[in-house]
MIROKE-102529 format. One record per residue (C-alpha): residue in one letter; x, y, z. Coordinates in steps of 0.1 Angstrom, whole numbers, plus 5000, padded with zeros to 4 digits. Example, Ala and Ser with C-alpha at 12.3 -4.5 7.8 and 13.67 -1.06 7.14 Angstrom:
<atoms>
a512349555078;s513749895071;
</atoms>
This chain:
<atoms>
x739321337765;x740321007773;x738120717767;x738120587806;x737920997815;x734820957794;x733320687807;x734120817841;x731521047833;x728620797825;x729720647863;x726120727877;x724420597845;x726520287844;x725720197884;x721820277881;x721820027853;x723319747878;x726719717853;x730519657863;x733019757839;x736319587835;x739219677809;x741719417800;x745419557794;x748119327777;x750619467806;x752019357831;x750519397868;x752819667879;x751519877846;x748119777849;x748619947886;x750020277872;x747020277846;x744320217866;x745720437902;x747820727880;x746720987859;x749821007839;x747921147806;x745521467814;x747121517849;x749521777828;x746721967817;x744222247824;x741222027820;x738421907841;x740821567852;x743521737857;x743521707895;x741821327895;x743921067907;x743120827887;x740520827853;x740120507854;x736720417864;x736320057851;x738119747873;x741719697858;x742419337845;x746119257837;x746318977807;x750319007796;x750118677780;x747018757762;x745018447774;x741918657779;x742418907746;x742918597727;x739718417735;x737718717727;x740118747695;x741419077699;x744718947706;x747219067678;x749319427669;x747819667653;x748720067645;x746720327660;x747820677655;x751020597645;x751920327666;x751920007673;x750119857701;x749619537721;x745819437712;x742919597693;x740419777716;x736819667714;x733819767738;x731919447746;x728519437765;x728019127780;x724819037797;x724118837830;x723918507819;x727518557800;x726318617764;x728218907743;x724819117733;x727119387715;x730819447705;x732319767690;x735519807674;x736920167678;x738220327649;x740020597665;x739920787630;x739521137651;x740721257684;x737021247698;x735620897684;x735420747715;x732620977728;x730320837698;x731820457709;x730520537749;x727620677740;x727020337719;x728020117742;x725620297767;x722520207743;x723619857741;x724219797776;x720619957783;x719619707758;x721219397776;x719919507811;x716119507796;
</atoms>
């Protein structure tokens, strides 16, 4: 499953804590648009998102010149299952008063490692709410 389809599924948990969540794409707006309002990746599919809209739970954020990946210093290429890509996902929990409390890089080293990664960044954001 998809890492946003998976958070998607921790929605409830993530609103009784009081959290927002926000991903940062290295696109353009237009792309950032189709990310966040099409589900281009499991809509093809038998699966339990296969007739969502969207997967994307979290508030889109487009950064195409990288200003914002950058300051948090996950702005460069890297390969991730065979590919080269923009910026290196991380998972950061940042608490009220604008303090990173936690910060998880994903390996993406199987096809399910993000479930661990949300189930982490749960604990942490738990953590940061206390």
């Amino acid at each position: 499953m998809h890492q946003q389809a998976q958070v998607r599924l921790k929605k409830e948990e993530i609103e009784k804590l009081g959290a927002s969540v926000y991903v940062v794409l290295a696109m353009d707006l237009h792309r950032t648009r189709v990310f966040k309002e099409q589900n281009l990746l499991l809509s093809r599919g038998p699966g339990p998102f296969s007739k969502e809209k969207s997967l994307v739970y979290a508030t889109a954020l487009s950064d195409p010149a990288g200003s914002a990946s950058a300051l948090y210093g996950v702005a460069r290429k890297c390969l991730r299952w065979g590919a080269w890509v923009e910026n290196q996902p991380h998972w950061f929990v940042i608490d009220r008063k604008g303090t990173i409390t936690f910060m998880l890089e994903p390996k993406f080293d199987t096809p399910t490692a993000y479930e661990k990664d949300v189930e982490l960044v749960l604990a942490a954001l738990k953590e940061a709410t206390r």
